[in-house]
N, C-alpha and C positions, 0 to 999 in steps of 0.2 A: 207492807204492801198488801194489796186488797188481791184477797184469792181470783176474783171474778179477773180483774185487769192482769195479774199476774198468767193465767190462763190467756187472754185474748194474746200476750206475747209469745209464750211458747206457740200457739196457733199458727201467728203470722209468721214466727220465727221460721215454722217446720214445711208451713207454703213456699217461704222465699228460700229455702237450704234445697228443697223439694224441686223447685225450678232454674237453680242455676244453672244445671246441665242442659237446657234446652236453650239460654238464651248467651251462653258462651261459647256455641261451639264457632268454627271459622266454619266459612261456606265454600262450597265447591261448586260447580256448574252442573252438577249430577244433583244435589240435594233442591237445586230450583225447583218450584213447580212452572207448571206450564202457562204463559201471560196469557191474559186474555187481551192484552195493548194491542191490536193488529197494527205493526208497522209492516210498510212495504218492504221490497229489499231495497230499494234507492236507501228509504230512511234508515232501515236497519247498516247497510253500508257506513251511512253517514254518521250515524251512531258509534260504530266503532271505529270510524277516523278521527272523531272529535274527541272520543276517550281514547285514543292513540296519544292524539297531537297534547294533550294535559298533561299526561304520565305516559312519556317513550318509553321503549325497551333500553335500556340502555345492558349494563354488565349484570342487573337481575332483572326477569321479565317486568314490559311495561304492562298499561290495564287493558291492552288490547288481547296481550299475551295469555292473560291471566280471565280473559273473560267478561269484564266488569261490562261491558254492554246488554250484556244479559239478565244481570243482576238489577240493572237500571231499569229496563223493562218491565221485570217483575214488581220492583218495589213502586214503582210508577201506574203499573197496572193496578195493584193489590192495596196501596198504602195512602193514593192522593184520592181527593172527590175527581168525580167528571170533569167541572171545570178547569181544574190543572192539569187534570188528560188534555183536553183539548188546546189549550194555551201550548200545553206540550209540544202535540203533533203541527200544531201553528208552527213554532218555531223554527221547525225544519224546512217550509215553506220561505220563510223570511229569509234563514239562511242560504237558501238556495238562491234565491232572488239577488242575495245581498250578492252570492259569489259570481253571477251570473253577469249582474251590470258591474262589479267591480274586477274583476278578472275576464271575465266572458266563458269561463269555463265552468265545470261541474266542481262543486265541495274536493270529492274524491279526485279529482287531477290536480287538484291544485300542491305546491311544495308546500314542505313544512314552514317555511318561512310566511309564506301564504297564508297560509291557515290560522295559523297565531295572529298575522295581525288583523285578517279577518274576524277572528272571535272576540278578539280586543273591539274591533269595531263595533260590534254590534252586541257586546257588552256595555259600549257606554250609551249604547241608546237606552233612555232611558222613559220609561213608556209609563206616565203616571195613572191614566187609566186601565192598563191592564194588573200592572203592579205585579208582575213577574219578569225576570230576568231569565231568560234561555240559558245562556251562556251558565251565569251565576248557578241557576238550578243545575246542571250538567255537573259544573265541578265540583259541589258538594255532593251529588250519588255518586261522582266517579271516584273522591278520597276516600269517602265512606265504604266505597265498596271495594275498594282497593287496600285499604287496611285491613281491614275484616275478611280478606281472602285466605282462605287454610296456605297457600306457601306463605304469604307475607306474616302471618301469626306463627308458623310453626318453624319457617328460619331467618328470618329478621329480629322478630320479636322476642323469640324463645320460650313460646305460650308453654304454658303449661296449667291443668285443671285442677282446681282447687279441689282441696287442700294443698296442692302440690306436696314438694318432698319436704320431709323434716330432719335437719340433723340437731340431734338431740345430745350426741353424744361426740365433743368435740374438749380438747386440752383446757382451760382457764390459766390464766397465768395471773394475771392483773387484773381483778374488778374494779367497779367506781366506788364498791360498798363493804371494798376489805381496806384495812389499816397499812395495809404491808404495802 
């Protein structure tokens, strides 16, 4: 192996060993920064009923529980260009509208049973010039951020930070590469 290239590996090696710690750890609602997404509180409401109604509380907290609205905000703030902000905050508009002529009442009043099929509905609208899905974008930050939650890593999961533990030192009876 050529000294130069052999170098450029330990380099990247000792960047990527370097930075695991920062992009493994679970998230808490403390470690958020502050969004600069200005929702209202209607939306921000509506935000966390929607990521209610996806992932309920049921016998472990659901993502309403655990926060994930928050999380959405940020990463929606911080992580999409402008015009997916805006298609965004659209959304909750349509949604509103949707529940309004088809219930007559507000997002938030409506039952769970409501809500779902609500979001199914206007899931399958299907909007070729915008080419966004409300709905769709919603339940993928709210899985995402709902796995990625410190309770759901540290007791569901059973994360643990690499290297994690080693047992090194356990009985052999039977290998695949002994005769016996």
């Amino acid at each position: 192996m050529n000294r130069r290239n052999l170098l450029k590996v330990i380099g990247i090696s000792a960047v990527g060993v370097a930075t695991v710690p920062l992009w493994l750890n679970a998230w808490s609602t403390e470690d958020l920064p502050q969004d600069s997404l200005e929702l209202n509180e209607e939306q921000k409401l509506m935000l966390s009923e929607i990521v209610d109604t996806i992932i309920p509380a049921g016998e472990i907290p659901g993502a309403k529980d655990l926060e994930v609205d928050k999380f959405i905000q940020v990463m929606v703030a911080a992580c999409f260009e402008e015009d997916v902000q805006k298609q965004f905050l659209a959304g909750f508009n349509d949604l509103k509208s949707l529940a309004k002529d088809k219930f007559d009442q507000p997002f938030t009043k409506l039952s769970d049973k409501e809500r779902i099929t609500l979001l199914e509905t206007m899931s399958a609208f299907d909007d070729q010039e915008k080419k966004f899905n409300f709905v769709a974008f919603i339940k993928e930050l709210t899985v995402t951020g709902y796995m990625n939650t410190r309770y759901v890593m540290e007791n569901l999961l059973e994360y643990e930070f690499i290297p994690a533990r080693f047992d090194g030192s356990f009985p052999v009876e039977k290998t695949v590469y002994s005769n016996t």
